[in-house]
matplotlib code that plots the C-alpha trace (Angstrom):
import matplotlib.pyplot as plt

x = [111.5, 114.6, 116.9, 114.0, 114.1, 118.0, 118.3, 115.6, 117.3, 120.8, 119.1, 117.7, 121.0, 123.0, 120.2, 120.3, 123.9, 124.1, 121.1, 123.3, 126.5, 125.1, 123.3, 126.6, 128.1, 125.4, 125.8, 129.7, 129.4, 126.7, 128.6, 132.3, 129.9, 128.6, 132.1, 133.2, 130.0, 131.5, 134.6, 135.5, 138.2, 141.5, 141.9, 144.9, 145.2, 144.6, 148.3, 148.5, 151.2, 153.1, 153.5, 151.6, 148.5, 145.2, 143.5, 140.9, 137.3, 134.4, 132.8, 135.5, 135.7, 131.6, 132.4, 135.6, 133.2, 129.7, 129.0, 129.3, 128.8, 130.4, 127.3, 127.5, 131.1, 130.3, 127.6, 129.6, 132.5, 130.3, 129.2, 132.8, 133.2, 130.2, 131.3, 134.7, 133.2, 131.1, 134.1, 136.1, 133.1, 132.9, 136.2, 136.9, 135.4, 132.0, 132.6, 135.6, 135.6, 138.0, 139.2, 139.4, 139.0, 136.4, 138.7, 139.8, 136.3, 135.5, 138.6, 137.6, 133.8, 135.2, 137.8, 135.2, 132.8, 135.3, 138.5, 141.6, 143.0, 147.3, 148.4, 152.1, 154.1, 153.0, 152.0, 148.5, 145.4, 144.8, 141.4, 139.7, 139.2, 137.0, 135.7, 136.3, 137.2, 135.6, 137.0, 136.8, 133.7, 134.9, 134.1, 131.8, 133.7, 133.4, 130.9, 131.4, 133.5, 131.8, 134.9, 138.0, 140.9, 143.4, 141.9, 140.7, 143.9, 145.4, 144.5, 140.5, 141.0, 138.2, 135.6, 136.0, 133.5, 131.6, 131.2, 129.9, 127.5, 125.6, 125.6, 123.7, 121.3, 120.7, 119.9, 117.6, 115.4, 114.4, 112.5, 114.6, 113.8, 114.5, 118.2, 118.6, 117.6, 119.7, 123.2, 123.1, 122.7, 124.8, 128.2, 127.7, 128.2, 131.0, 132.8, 132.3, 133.7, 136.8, 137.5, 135.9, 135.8, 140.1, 140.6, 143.3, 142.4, 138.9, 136.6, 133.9, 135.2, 133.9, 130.5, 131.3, 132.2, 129.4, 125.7, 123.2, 120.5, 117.4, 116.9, 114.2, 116.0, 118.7, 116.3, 114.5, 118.1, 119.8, 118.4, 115.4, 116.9, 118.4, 122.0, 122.5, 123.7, 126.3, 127.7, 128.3, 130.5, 131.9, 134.1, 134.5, 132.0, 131.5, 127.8, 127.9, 125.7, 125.5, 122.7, 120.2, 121.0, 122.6, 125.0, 127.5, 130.7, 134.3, 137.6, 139.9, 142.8, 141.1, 140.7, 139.1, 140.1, 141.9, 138.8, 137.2, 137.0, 135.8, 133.1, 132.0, 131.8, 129.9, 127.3, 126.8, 126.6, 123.9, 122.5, 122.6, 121.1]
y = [60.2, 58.0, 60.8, 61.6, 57.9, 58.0, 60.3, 59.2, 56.0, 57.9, 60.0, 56.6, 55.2, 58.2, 58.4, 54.3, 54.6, 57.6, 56.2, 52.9, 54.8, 56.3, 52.8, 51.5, 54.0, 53.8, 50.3, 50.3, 53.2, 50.5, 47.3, 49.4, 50.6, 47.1, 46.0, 48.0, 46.9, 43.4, 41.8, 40.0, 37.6, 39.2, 37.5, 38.1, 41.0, 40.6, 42.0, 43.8, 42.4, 45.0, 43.3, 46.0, 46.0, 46.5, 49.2, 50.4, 49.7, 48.1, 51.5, 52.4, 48.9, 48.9, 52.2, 51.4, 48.0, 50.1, 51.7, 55.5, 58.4, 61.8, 63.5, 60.5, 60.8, 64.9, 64.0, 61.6, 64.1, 67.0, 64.7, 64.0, 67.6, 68.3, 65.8, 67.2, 71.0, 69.6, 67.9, 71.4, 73.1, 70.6, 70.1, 66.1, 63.7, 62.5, 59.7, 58.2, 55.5, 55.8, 52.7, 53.1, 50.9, 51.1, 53.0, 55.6, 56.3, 57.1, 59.1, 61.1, 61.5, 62.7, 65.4, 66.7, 67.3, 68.2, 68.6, 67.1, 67.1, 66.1, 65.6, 64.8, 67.3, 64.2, 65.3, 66.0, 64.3, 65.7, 66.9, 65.9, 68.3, 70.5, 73.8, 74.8, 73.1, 73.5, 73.9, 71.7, 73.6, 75.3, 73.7, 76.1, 76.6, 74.6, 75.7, 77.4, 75.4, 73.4, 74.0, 76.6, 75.7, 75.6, 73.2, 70.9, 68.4, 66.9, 64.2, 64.8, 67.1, 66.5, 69.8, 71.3, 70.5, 73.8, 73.5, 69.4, 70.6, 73.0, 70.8, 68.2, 71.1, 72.2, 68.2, 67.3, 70.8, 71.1, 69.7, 67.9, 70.5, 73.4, 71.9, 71.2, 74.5, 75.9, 74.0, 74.8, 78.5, 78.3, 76.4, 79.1, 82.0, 79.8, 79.3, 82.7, 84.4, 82.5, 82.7, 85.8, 87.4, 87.3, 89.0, 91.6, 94.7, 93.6, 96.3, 93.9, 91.3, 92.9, 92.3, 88.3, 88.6, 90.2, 88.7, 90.7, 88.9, 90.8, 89.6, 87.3, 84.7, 84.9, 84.6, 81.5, 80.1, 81.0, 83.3, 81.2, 78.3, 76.4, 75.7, 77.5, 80.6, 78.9, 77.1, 80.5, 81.6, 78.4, 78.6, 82.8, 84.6, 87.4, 89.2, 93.1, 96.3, 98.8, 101.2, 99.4, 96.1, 92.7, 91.3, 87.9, 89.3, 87.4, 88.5, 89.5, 87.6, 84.6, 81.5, 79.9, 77.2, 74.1, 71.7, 73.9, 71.3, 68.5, 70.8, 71.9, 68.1, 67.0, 69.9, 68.6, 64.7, 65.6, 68.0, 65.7, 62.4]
z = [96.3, 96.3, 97.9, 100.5, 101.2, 101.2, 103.9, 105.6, 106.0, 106.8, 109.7, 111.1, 111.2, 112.8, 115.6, 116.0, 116.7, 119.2, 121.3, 121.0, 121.9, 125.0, 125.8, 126.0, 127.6, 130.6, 130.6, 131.6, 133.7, 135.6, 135.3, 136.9, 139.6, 140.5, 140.4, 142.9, 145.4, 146.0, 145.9, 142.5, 141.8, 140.2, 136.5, 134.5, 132.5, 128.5, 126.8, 123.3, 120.8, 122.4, 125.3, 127.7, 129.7, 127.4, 129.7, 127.1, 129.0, 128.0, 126.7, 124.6, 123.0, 122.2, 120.7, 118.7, 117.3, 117.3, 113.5, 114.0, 111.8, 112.4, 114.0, 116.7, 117.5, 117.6, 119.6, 122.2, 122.4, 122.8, 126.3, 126.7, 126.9, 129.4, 131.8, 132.1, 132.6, 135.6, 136.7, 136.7, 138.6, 141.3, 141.8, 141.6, 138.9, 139.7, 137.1, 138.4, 141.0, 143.9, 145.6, 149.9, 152.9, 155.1, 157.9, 154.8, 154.5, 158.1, 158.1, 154.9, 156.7, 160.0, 158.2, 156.2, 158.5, 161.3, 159.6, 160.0, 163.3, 163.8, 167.2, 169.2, 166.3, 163.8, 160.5, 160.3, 158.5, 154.9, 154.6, 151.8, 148.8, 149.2, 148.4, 152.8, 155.1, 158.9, 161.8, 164.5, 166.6, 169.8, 173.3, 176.0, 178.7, 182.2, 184.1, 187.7, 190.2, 193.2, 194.8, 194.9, 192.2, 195.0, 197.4, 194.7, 195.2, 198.1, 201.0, 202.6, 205.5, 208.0, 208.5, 211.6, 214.6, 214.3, 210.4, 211.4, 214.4, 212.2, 209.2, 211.6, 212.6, 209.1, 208.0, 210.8, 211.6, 208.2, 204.9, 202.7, 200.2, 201.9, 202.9, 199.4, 198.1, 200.8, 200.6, 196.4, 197.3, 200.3, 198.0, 195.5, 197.3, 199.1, 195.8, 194.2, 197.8, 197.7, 194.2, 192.5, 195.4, 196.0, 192.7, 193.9, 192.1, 190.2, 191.4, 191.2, 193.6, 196.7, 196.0, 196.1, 199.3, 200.7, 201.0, 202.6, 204.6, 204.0, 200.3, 199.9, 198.5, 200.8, 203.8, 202.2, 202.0, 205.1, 207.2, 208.2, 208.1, 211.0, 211.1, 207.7, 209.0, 211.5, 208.1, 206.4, 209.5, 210.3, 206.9, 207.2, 206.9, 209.5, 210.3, 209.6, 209.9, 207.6, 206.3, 208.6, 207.2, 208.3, 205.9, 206.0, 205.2, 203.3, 204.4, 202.0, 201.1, 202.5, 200.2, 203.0, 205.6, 204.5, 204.9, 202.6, 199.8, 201.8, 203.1, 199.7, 198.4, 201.5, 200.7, 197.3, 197.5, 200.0, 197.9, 194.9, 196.4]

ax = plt.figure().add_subplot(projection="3d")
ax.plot(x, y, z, "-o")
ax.set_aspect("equal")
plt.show()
């Protein structure tokens, strides 16, 4: 009865000191956390009789002071020993605080979820550690030109009377919707005649220059609609026959007349307003 009641008493005491061991433990981990939410007044340093900075932390000093047996300093080592595993498989120490400014931080955010970008032969921003980093995503494209590449600089060149008469035509004989629809269909074949459609030795660049008229959409665009027709052929294009069929048809090499830019832009502010 006495030895029951002897290690009875001894298994109390081991299992009182690890819950108090890891009680501590979570308690330090807690206060350093807290510490490093707001800013604290810097106090002196306590020095050893050895003259160096005492660096041990409050866990390890409740520890050193706490009673211990050997099965609780197996058990705290044992959760030594986890913690550094996890810290191997993720890569960086979950348990250790890191000190940064608030611009570190955004950096740090922005390279991971970006990554790092260096610019001007400077040496670029290191990524944070991690497991892969991503590449900065790829931009689309631009989309199709309003107006040709190589009339897109310059001083405004005024249209030419023909091109102004028939855009005055096209404005006042017809609902605001129909000139609308009609000037966005009109600037794209525009664009894609003088452009696409001057690619020396692309097979497919004859069909940009050529629009046939009978197509429905064509004919709700242009054909029956005044003044559109005499803006087509006041910038090029030429009326054709062949197989039965009218068609509006580009030169080639033509990248239009000089005022073509300032023609294209009028189009689409009206278009656009």
């Amino acid at each position: 009865s006495s030895s029951t009641t002897t290690t009875t008493s001894s298994g109390s005491a081991d299992a009182f000191a690890r819950r108090q061991a890891v009680i501590a433990a979570a308690e330090a981990r807690e206060r350093a956390h807290k510490a490093k939410e707001r800013p604290m007044a810097k106090v002196a340093r306590r020095k050893d009789s050895s003259g160096t900075n005492n660096n041990n932390n409050d866990t390890t000093r409740l520890l050193d002071t706490a009673p211990m047996s050997e099965e609780a300093r197996r058990a705290v080592e044992a959760a030594k020993s986890g913690e550094g595993r996890l810290a191997a498989q993720l890569g960086y120490n979950p348990y250790e605080t890191n000190k940064a400014t608030a611009g570190q931080a955004r950096t740090a955010t922005v390279a991971m979820t970006h990554g790092s970008v260096g610019g001007g032969g400077g040496t670029p921003a290191a990524a944070p550690p991690t497991s892969s980093n991503q590449l900065i995503p790829t931009v689309a494209p631009p989309r199709e030109p309003t107006t040709p590449a190589n009339n897109d600089s310059g001083p405004t060149i005024p249209v030419s009377p023909q091109f102004h008469e028939a855009f005055e035509v096209l404005v006042t004989s017809n609902q605001q919707e129909t000139v609308k629809n009609s000037l966005g269909i009109m600037r794209k074949l525009m664009v894609n005649a003088t452009t696409k459609g001057q690619n020396v030795g692309d097979p497919n660049a004859a069909k940009f220059r050529k629009v046939r008229l009978t197509n429905a959409k064509i004919q709700a665009a242009i054909t029956n609609v005044h003044g559109a027709l005499d803006i087509m052929m006041s910038i090029g294009f030429q009326l054709a026959e062949e197989g039965g069929e009218s068609y509006l048809v580009y030169p080639a090499p033509f990248a239009g007349p000089k005022w073509l830019s300032t023609a294209l832009k009028q189009m689409e502010k009206y278009e656009t307003s």
